[in-house]
Structures are given as structure tokens and as C-alpha cells.
C-alpha positions as CSV (number, residue, x, y, z in Angstrom):
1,X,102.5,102.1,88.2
2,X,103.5,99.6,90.7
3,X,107.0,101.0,91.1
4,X,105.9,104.2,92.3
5,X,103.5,102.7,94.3
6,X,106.0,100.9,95.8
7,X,108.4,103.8,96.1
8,X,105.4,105.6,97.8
9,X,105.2,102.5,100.7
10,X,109.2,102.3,101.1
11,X,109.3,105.9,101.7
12,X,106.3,106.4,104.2
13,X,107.8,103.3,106.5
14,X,111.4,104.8,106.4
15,X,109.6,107.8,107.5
16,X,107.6,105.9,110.4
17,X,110.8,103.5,111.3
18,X,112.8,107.0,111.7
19,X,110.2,108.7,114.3
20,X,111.8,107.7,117.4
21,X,108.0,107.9,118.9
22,X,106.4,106.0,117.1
23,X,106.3,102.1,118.0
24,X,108.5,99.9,115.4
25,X,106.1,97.1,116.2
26,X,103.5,98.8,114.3
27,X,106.2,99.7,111.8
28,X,106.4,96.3,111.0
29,X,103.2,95.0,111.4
30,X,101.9,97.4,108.9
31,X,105.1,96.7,106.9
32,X,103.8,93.2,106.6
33,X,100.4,94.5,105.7
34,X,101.1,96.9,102.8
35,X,103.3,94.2,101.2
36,X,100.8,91.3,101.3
37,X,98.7,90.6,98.5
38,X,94.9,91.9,98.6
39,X,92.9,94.4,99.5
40,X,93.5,96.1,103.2
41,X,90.6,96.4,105.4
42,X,90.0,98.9,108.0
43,X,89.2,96.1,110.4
44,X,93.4,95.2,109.7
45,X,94.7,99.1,110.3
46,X,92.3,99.5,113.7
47,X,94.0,96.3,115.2
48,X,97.4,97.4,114.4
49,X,96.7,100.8,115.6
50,X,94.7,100.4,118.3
51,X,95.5,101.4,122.1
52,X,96.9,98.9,124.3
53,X,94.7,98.8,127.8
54,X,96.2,102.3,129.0
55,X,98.4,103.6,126.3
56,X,98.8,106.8,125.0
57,X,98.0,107.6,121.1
58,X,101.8,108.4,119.4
């Protein structure tokens, strides 16, 4: 089950690296996230998605 797991992750940060508009530091912040070991908390997706002072949601 972990292959298509991991299928599932490789596909949906090709998809995010590909969108012109959306910023590839998250890409690879979240990258880093979904490939460590443990459990993700929401606390971990609000930091790398939050809004800089100012910026616009993409």
C-alpha cells in the first residue's frame, strides 16, 4: 500500500511544481513534509501555507 501512496504524493507535487502560480517554496517545503516520517499536523500545513504580511492566497 505504500507504493501507491507514494505514487499518490509524487503525482500531486509534479502537479503543484508544474502550476506556474503557485510558489515552489511551498512545493518543497511540503515536499519535505509528506516525505518525513510521522504523523503531519495541521499546525505544520498552516505554517507552510500561511500568508506572508500582505500576500495574496495562490
Amino acid at each position: 500500500m505504500a507504493s501507491l501512496q507514494e505514487a499518490v504524493v509524487k503525482k500531486f507535487l509534479q502537479t503543484l511544481d508544474e502550476n506556474e502560480t503557485f510558489d515552489q517554496s511551498k512545493t518543497a517545503k511540503l515536499e519535505a513534509l509528506l516525505k518525513a516520517d510521522g504523523k503531519i499536523k495541521p499546525d505544520d500545513l498552516a505554517a507552510i501555507f500561511a500568508l506572508p504580511d500582505g500576500g495574496e492566497i495562490l
